[in-house]
C-alpha positions in Angstrom: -27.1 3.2 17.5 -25.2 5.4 19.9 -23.3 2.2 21.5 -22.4 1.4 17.8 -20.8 4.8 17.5 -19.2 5.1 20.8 -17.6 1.5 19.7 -16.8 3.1 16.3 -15.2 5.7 17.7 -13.0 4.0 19.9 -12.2 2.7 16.6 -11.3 5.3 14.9 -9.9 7.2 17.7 -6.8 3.8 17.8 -6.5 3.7 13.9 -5.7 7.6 14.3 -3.2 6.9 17.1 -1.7 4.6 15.1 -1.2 6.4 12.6 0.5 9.2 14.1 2.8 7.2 16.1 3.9 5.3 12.5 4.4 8.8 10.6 5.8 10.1 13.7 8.5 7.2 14.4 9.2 7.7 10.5 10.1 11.3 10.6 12.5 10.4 13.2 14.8 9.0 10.9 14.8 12.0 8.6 17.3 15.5 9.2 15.1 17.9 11.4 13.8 20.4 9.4 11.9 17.0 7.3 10.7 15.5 10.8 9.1 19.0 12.3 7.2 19.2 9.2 6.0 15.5 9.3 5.4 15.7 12.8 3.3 18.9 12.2 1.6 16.9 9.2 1.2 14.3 11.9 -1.2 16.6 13.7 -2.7 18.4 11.5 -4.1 15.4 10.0 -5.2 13.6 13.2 -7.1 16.7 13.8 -8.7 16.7 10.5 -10.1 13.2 11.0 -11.2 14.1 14.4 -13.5 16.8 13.4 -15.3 14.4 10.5 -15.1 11.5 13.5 -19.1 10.9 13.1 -18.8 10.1 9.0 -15.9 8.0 9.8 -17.5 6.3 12.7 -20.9 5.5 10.4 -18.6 4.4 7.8 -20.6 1.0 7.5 -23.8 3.5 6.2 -21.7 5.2 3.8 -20.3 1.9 2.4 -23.6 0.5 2.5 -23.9 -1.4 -0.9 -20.0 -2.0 -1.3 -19.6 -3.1 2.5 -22.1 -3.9 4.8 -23.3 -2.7 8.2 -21.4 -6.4 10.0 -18.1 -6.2 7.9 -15.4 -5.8 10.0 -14.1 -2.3 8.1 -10.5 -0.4 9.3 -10.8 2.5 7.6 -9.4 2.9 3.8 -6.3 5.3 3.5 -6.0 7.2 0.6 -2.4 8.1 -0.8 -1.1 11.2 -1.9 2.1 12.6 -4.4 5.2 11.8 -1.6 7.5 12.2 -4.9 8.6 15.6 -4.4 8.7 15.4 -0.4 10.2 12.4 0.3 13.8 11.9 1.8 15.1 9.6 -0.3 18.4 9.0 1.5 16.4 8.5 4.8 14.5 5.8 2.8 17.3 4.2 1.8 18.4 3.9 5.4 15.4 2.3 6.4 16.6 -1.5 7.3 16.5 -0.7 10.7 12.6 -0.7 11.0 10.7 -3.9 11.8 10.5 -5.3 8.2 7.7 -7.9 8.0 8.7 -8.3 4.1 11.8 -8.1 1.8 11.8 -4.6 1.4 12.1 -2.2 4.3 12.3 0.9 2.0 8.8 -0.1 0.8 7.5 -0.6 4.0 8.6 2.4 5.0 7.0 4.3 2.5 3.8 2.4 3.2 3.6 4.0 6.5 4.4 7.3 5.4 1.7 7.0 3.3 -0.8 4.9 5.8 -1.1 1.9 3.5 0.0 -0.3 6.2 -3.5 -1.1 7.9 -5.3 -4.5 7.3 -7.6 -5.6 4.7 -11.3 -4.8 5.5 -13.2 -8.6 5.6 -16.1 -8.8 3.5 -19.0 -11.1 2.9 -19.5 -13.1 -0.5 -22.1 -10.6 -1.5 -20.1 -7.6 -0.3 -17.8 -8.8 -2.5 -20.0 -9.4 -5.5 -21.3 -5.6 -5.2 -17.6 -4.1 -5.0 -17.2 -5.9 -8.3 -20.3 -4.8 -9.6 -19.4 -1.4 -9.2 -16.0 -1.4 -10.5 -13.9 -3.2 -7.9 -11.5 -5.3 -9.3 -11.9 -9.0 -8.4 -8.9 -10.8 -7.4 -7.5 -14.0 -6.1 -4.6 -15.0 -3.9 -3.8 -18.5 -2.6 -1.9 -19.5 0.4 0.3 -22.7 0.7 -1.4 -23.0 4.5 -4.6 -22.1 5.5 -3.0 -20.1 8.5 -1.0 -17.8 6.4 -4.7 -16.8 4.6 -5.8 -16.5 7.9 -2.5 -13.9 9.1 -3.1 -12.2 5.9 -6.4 -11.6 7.0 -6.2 -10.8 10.6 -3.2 -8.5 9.7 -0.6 -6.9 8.9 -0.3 -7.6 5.5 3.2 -9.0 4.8 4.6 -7.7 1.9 6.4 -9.5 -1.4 7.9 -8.6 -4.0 8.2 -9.8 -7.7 8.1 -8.8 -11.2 5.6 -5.7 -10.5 8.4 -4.7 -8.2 7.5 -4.5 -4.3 3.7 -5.1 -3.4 1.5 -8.0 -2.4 0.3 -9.8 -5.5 -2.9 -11.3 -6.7 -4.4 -12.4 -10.0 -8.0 -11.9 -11.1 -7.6 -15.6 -12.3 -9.0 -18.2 -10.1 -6.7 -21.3 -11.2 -3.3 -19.2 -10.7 -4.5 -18.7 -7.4 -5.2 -22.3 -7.0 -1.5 -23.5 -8.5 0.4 -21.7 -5.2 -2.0 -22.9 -2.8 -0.6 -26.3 -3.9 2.6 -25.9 -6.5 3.3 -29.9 -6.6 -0.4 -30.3 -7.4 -0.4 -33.1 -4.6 -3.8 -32.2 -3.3 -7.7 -32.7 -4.1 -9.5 -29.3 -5.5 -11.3 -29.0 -2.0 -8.1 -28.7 -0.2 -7.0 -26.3 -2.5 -10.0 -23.9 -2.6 -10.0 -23.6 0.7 -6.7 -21.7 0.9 -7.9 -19.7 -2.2 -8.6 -16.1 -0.7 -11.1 -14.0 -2.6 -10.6 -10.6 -2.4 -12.0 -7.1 -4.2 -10.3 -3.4 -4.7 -13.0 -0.9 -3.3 -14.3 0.5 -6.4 -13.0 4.5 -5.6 -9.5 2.8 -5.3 -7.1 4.4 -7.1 -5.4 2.2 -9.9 -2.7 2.8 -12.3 -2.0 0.3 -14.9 2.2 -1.1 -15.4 2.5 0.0 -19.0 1.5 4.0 -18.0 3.6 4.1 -14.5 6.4 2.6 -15.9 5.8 5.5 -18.8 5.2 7.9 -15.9 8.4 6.6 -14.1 10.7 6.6 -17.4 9.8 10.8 -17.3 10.8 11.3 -13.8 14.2 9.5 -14.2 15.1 11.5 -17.2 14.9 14.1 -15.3 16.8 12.8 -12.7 19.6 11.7 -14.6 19.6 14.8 -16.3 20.6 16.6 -13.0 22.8 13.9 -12.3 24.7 14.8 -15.6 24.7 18.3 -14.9 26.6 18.2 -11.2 28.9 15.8 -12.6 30.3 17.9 -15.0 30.7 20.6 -12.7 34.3 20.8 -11.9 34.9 21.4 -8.7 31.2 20.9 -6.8 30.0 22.7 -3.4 29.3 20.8 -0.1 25.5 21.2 -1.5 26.1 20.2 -4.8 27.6 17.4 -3.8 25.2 16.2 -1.1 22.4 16.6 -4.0 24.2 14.3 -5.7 23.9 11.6 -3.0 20.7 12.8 -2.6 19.7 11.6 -6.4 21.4 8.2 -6.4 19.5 7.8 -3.5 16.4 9.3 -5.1 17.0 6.9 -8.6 17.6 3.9 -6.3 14.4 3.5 -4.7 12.6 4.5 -8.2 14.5 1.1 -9.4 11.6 -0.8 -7.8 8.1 0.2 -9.4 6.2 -1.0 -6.5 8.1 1.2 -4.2 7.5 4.6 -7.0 4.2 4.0 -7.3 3.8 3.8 -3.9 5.3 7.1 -3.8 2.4 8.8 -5.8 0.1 7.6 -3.6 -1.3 4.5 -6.2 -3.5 1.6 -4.2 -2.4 -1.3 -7.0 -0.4 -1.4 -10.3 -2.8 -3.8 -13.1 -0.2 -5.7 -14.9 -3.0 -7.7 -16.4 -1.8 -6.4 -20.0 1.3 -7.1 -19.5 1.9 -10.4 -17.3 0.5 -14.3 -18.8 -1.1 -14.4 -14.8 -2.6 -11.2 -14.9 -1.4 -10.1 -11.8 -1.6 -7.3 -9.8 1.0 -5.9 -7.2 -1.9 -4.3 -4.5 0.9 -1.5 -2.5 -1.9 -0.6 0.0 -3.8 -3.3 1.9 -6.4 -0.9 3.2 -8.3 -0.8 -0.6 -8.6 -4.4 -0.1 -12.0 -6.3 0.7 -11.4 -9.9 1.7 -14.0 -12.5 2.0 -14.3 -14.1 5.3 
C-alpha cells in the first residue's frame, strides 16, 4: 500500500504542477492587478490540495464502485463561477496560446478553470456502475482508430458545433457509429471498433441547453443594458470608455454557449431535448470516464 501512495502522490504532486503553471501562464496575459490575484489563487489552491494529498492520492478507494482500484484516474477538476472575474478582453486576446482546437478563447477558459486534463479510462463495468448511479452514458466515434486512441491518451482536442464550443457526444450508439464511417463503406465490426464508450462521473455537474441558454439570455440583458447606458452618455471618461470595450468583449465570448457555460464552471451542456442526435457538448474532459 505505501508504494501505491508514494506512486499516487507523485501523481498528484505533477497534476498540481501542472496546474499552476497553466493558471499561471494564463494570468500572464491579463493587466497586473488580475495576474497577482491569479497567481496568488495559483498558490493558495496548490496548497489546499497538498494538505488533503492522502484522499487525493487513495482516490481509487473513494471512487470505489464508480472507478476501480486499476483505472488509470487523473484527478476530476471541479469548476467554479469565473463570470464575474474573468477578463474578458484578455480572453479575447487569447490566439496566441497553443490552440489544439478551433477556439483558443475556449481553451483558455478551460485552463483557467482546470478542465483541460485527460479523460480517466475505465473498465466496461466501471462504466456500467457510473451509469447506474446517475452518469450519463455517452458515445463518440472516430473516423480512425488512432484519433480514439489520442483522445484517450490525451489532451482532449476540442470542437465546436451547434452546442457552441465543447467536445460532443451522443448517448445514441448508431450516431456514434455514422461518424466513425460517414460514407457507410465499412462492415459493423470496423465501425464499432472506433466507437468510444464513455460515462460523465455521476457528481458531474450538468446543466441542460434550454436553462443555460435561459441563464445566458439574463446575463446579456444585463449587459446590453449597460452597454446602452454609456452610450448615451455624451461625452464618456477614459474609464467609461474602456468599460465599454470591456463589454463588447465580455458579450463576445458569451456569443458561444460552450465557451459561457464554461464560464460557470458547468462539466457538459445536455442538448438531448433539444437536438434529433441528442448530443451533448462535454466542456471539461476530466468528468469523463472512457472505456479502455
Amino acid at each position: 500500500m505505501g508504494g501505491e501512495l508514494d506512486a499516487a502522490w507523485r501523481a498528484v504532486r505533477d497534476v498540481l504542477g501542472t496546474m499552476a503553471r497553466d493558471l499561471t501562464d494564463a494570468a500572464s496575459t491579463m493587466p497586473t492587478r488580475t495576474a497577482d490575484v491569479i497567481a496568488g489563487g495559483v498558490r493558495g489552491r496548490v496548497e489546499a490540495d497538498a494538505a488533503s494529498t492522502i484522499a487525493v492520492a487513495d482516490a481509487s478507494s473513494a471512487l470505489r464502485g464508480e472507478v476501480a482500484a486499476d483505472a488509470v484516474s487523473p484527478r476530476y477538476v471541479r469548476g467554479r463561477d469565473l463570470i464575474d472575474e474573468a477578463d474578458y478582453s484578455a480572453l479575447r486576446r487569447s490566439g496566441g496560446i497553443d490552440s489544439l482546437g478551433t477556439s483558443p478563447t475556449f481553451e483558455r477558459i478551460q485552463r483557467l478553470q482546470g478542465f483541460d486534463g485527460r479523460v480517466t479510462r475505465a473498465t466496461s463495468d466501471e462504466i456500467d456502475s457510473a451509469v447506474a448511479r446517475g452518469g450519463a452514458e455517452l458515445f463518440r466515434g472516430f473516423e480512425e482508430g488512432r484519433f480514439l486512441d489520442a483522445f484517450v491518451s490525451g489532451p482532449v482536442r476540442p470542437g465546436g458545433g451547434t452546442t457552441g464550443s465543447g467536445t460532443y457526444a451522443s448517448p445514441l450508439e448508431r450516431i456514434a457509429l455514422h461518424y466513425t464511417d460517414p460514407g457507410r463503406t465499412q462492415d459493423l465490426a470496423t465501425r464499432q471498433a472506433k466507437v468510444l464508450r464513455m460515462a460523465l462521473r455521476p457528481d458531474a455537474r450538468t446543466i441542460t441547453l434550454n436553462a443555460l441558454e435561459s441563464d445566458r439570455g439574463r446575463t446579456l440583458v444585463q449587459i446590453s443594458r449597460e452597454l446602452t447606458a454609456i452610450r448615451n452618455i455624451r461625452n464618456p471618461t477614459a474609464a467609461e470608455s474602456a468599460r465599454y470595450t470591456a463589454l463588447l468583449d465580455q458579450e463576445l465570448v458569451m456569443a458561444d454557449i460552450g465557451q459561457y457555460g464554461a464560464l460557470r464552471g458547468w462539466d457538459a451542456i445536455d442538448g438531448s431535448a433539444t437536438w434529433r442526435n441528442k448530443e451533448w457538448a462535454v466542456l471539461n474532459p476530466t468528468a469523463l470516464l472512457a472505456q479502455r
